[in-house]
C-alpha positions as CSV (number, residue, x, y, z in Angstrom):
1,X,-10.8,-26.4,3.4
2,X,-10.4,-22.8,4.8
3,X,-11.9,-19.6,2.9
4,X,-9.2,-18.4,1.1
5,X,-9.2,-14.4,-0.1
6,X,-7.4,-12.9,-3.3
7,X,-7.0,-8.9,-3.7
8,X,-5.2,-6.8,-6.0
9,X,-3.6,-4.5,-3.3
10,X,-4.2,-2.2,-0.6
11,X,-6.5,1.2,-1.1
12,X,-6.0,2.3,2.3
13,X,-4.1,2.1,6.1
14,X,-6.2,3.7,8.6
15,X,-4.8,4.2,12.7
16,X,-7.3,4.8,15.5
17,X,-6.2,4.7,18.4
18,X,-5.0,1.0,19.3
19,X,-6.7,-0.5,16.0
20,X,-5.7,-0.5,12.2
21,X,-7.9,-1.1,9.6
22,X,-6.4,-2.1,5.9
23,X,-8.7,-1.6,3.2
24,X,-8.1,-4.6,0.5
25,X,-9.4,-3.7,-3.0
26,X,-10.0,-5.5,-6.0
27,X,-9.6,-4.3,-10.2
28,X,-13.9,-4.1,-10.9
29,X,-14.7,-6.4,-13.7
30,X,-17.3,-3.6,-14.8
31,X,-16.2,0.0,-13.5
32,X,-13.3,1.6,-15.8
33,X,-11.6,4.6,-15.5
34,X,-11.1,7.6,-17.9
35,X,-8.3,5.6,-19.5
36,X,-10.6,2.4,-19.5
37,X,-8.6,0.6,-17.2
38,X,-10.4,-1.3,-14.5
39,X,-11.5,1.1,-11.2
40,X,-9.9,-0.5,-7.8
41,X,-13.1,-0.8,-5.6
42,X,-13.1,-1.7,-2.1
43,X,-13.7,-5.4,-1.6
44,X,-12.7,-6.3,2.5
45,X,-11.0,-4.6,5.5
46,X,-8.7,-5.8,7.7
47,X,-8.8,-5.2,11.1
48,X,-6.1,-5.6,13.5
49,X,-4.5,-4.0,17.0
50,X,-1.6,-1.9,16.8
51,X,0.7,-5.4,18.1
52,X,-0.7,-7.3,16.0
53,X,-0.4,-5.1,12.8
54,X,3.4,-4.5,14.2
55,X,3.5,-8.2,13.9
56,X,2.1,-8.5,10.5
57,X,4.2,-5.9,9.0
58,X,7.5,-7.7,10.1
59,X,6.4,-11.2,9.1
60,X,5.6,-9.4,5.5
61,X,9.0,-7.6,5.4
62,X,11.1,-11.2,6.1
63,X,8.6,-12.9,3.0
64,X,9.7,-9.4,0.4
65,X,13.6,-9.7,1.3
66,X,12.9,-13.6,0.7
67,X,11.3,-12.8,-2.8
68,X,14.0,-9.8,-3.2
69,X,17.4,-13.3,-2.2
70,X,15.4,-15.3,-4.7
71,X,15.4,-12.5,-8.0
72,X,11.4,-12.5,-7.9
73,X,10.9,-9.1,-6.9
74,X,13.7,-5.9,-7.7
75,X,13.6,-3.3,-5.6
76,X,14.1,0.5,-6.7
77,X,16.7,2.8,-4.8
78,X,14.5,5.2,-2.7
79,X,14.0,8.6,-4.3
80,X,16.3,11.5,-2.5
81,X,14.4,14.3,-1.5
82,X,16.1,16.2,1.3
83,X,19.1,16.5,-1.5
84,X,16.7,18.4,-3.6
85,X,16.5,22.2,-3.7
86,X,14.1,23.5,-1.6
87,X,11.9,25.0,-4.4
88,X,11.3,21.4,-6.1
89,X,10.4,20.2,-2.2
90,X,8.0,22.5,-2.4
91,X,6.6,22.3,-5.7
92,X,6.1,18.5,-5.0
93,X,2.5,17.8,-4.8
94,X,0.7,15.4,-2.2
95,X,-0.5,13.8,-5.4
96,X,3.1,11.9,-6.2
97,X,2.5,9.7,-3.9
98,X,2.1,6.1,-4.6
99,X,-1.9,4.9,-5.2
100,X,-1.4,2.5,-1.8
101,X,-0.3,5.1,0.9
102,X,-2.7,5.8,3.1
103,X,-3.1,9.7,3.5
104,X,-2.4,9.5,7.4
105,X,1.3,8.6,6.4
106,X,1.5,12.2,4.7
């Protein structure tokens, strides 16, 4: 039997150069937050070349639109931004963004 691995999402997506490195984190069964809701701590990295990540990601996106066909998973219309006045683009804060985007994808 093969090591299997189990993670509650994805903290972080770092590029250098030709390699990317995912950071996998799990919910800590001892750490909480303000709210008392489990911290996400880092628990294993990924590391792949920029083909192979490419790869990854495609093989990923066919697997979601399979889940999406089947009714598992709904997915949200994107939010419109460029429609937006230009004062609430700029009053948007870096902070909006969701918990698992890496902040090189700014």
């Amino acid at each position: 039997m093969h090591p299997e691995l189990y993670t509650d999402g994805i903290e972080e997506i770092t590029v250098s150069g030709t390699i990317v490195r995912v950071d996998l984190v799990s919910l800590s069964p001892t750490e909480r937050d303000a709210n008392n809701a489990p911290k996400r701590v880092f628990s294993q990295r990924l590391i792949f070349s920029v083909e192979s990540f490419a790869n990854s990601i495609d093989v990923m996106q066919k697997a979601l639109q399979g889940l999406v066909d089947a009714g598992v998973v709904r997915r949200n219309p994107p939010v419109e931004v460029q429609n937006a006045p230009s004062g609430a683009r700029d009053a948007m804060s870096p902070n909006t963004r969701p918990v698992n985007v890496s902040s090189n994808f700014r």
